[in-house]
C-alpha positions as CSV (number, residue, x, y, z in Angstrom):
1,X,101.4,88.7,118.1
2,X,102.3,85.3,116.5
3,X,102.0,82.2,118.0
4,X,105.6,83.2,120.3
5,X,104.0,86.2,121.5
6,X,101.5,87.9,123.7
7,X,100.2,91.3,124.5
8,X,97.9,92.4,126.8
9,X,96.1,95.5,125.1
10,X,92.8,97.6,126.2
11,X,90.9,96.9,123.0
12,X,91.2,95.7,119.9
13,X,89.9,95.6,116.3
14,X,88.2,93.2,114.3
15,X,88.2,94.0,110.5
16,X,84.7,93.3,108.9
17,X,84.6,95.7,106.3
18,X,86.9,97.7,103.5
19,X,86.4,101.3,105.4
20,X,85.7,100.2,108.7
21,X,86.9,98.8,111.5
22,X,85.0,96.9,114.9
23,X,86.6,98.3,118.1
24,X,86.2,95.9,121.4
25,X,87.0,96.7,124.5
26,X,87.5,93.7,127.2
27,X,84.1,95.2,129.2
28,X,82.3,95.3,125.6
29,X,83.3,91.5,124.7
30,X,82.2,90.3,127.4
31,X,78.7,92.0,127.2
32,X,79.2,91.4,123.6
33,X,78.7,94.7,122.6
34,X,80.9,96.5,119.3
35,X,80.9,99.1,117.7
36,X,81.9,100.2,113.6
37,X,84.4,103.4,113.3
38,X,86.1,104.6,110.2
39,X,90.1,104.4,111.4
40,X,92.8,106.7,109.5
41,X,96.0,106.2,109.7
42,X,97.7,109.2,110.1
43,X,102.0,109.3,110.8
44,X,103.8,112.8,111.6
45,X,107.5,113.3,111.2
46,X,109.7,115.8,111.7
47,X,112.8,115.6,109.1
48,X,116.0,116.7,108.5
49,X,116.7,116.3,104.3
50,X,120.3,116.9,102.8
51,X,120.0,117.0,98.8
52,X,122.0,117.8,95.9
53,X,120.3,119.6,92.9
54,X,121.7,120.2,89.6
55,X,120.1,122.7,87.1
56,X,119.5,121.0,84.0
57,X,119.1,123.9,81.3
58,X,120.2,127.4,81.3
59,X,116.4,128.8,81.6
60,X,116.6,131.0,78.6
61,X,114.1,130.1,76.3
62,X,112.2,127.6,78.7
63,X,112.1,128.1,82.8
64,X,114.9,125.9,84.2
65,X,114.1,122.6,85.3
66,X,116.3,121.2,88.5
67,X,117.0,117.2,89.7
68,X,117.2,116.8,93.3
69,X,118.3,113.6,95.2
70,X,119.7,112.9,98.7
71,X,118.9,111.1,101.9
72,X,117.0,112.6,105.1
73,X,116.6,111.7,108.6
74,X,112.8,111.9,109.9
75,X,111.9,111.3,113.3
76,X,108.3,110.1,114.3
77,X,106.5,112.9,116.2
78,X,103.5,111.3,116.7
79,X,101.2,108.1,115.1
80,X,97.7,107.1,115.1
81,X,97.7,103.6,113.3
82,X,96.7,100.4,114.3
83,X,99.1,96.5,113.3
84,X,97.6,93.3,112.4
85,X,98.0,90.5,113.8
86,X,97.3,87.6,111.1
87,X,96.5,84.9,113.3
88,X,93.5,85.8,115.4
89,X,92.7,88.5,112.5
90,X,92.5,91.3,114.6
91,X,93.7,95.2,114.4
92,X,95.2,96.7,117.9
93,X,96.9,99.1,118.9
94,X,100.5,99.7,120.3
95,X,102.7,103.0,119.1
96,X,106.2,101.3,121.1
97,X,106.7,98.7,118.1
98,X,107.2,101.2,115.2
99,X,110.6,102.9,114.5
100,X,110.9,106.2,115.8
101,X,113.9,107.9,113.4
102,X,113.2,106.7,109.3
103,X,116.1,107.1,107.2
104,X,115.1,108.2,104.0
105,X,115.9,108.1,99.9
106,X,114.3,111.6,98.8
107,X,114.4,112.8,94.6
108,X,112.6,115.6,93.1
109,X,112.1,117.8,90.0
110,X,111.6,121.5,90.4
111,X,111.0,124.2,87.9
112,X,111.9,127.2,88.6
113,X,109.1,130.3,88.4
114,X,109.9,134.0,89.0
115,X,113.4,133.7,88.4
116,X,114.5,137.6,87.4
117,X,111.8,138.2,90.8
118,X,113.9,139.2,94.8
119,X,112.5,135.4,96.0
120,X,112.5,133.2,93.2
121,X,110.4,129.8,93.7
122,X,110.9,126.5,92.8
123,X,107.5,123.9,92.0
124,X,107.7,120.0,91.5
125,X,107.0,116.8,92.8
126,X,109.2,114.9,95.2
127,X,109.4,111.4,96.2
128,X,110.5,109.9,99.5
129,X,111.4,106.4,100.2
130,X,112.2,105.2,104.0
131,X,115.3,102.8,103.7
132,X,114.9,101.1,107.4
133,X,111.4,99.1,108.4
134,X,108.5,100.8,109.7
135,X,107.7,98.7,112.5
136,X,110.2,96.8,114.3
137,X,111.5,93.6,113.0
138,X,110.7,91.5,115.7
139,X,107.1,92.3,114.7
140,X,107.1,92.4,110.9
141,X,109.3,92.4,107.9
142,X,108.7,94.3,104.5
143,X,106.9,97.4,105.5
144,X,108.2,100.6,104.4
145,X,107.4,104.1,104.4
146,X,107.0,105.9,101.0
147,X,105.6,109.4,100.3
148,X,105.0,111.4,97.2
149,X,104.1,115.2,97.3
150,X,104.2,118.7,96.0
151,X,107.6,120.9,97.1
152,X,107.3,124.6,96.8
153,X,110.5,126.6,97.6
154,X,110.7,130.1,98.1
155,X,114.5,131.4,97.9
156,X,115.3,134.3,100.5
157,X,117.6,135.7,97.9
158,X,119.5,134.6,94.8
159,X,123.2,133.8,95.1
């Protein structure tokens, strides 16, 4: 971890490919044996959002569209990723160094379907930008978190 820091770790990864990775253990390195895996990274948060939408049109002639901005708080349920360490050019891993809670910039545009319907829904794409690091900073600078997606949302009633 930089040249100021060490960490002891069970394996690591060595990057000789674009879709793969080479996992050694310290048995394997020693009896120089590796092995190639495909390696996803995969994070799961649980979140909090708290928006403001404002209709833009009446939804008379056209369905209406809605804007919808705000900030969340997401807390990291569980990771499967691996960090880089630049100067031996290896890939390990070590879940303590990421940020657990992600405070996030989330927008969206929704139009709304089945309107005159008990549970009218509302379709669109959403963005979500995390404002704090992903990783410690001790660690690493500049990484951030950023999603795009699909938000369906079924009203339980109209007001």
């Amino acid at each position: 971890m930089g040249t100021s820091q060490a960490a002891l770790v069970k394996e690591y990864y060595k990057y000789p490919g674009t879709d793969t990775v080479q996992a050694i253990s310290a048995a394997a390195y020693w009896q120089g044996l590796t092995y190639s895996q495909k390696y996803t990274y995969r994070f799961h948060y649980l979140e909090i959002p708290v928006t403001a939408n404002w209709q833009i049109n009446k939804g008379r002639r056209l369905p209406p569209l809605q804007l919808e901005g705000g900030f969340s708080v997401a807390r990291l349920v569980s990771v499967n990723a691996l960090h880089y360490e630049g100067l031996k050019g290896v890939y390990y891993k070590d879940n303590d160094l990421f940020n657990k809670t992600q405070f996030n910039f989330v927008a969206g545009l929704s139009v709304g379907l089945l309107q005159q319907s008990k549970h009218p829904l509302w379709i669109g794409p959403n963005l979500r930008y995390a404002l704090n690091g992903l990783v410690n900073k001790e660690v690493s600078t500049g990484q951030y978190t950023w999603s795009a997606g699909i938000s369906i949302k079924v009203l339980l009633g109209k007001l």
